[in-house]
C-alpha positions in Angstrom: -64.4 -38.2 25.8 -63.8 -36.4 22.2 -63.9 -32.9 23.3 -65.6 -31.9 20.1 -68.2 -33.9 21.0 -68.9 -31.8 24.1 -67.9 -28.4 21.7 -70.8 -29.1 19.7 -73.3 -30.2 22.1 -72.8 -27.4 23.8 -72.7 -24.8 21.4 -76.3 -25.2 19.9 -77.4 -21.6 18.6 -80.3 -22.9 16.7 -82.8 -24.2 19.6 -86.7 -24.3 18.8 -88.2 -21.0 19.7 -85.2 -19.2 19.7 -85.3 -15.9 17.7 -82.8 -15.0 15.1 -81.5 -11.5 15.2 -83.1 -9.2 12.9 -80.8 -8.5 9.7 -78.2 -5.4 9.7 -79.7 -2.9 7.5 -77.1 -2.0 4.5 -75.8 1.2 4.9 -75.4 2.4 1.2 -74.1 6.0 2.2 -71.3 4.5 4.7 -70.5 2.1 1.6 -70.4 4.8 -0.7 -67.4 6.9 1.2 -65.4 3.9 2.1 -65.6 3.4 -1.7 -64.9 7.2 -2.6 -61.7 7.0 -0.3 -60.5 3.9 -1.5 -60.4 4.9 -5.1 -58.6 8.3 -4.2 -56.2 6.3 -2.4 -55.5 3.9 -5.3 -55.4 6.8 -7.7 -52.9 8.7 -5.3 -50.6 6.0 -5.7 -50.8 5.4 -9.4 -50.3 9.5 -10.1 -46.9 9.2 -7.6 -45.8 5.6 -9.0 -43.8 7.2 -11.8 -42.0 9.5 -9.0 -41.3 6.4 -7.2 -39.5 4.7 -10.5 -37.6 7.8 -10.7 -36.3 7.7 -7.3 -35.6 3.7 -7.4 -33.6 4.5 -10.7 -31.9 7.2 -8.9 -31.3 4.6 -6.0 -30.2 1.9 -8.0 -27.8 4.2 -10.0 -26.1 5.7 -6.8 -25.8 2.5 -5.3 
């Protein structure tokens, strides 16, 4: 026997009466930080890229 046959026959979350989960609530504040941090971080690396071009220039030139 196909054993996705058998996967899928037994793996039947929507039954009749069976009660969905109420939805997660959206936490706007938890968004909000994860956001904050993520925009320092990018602007972290933009303010240090040009330090970074210095230093591969510096590599490359040693090298």
């Amino acid at each position: 026997m196909n054993n996705n046959l058998i996967y899928n026959n037994n793996n039947n979350d929507n039954k009749r009466g069976d009660k969905k989960p109420p939805p997660k609530k959206f936490d706007f504040k938890c968004c909000k930080d994860n956001t904050i941090k993520s925009l320092n971080d990018v602007e972290y690396f933009l303010n240090n890229l040009n330090k970074f071009s210095r230093y591969m220039h510096l590599y490359k030139f040693f090298k």
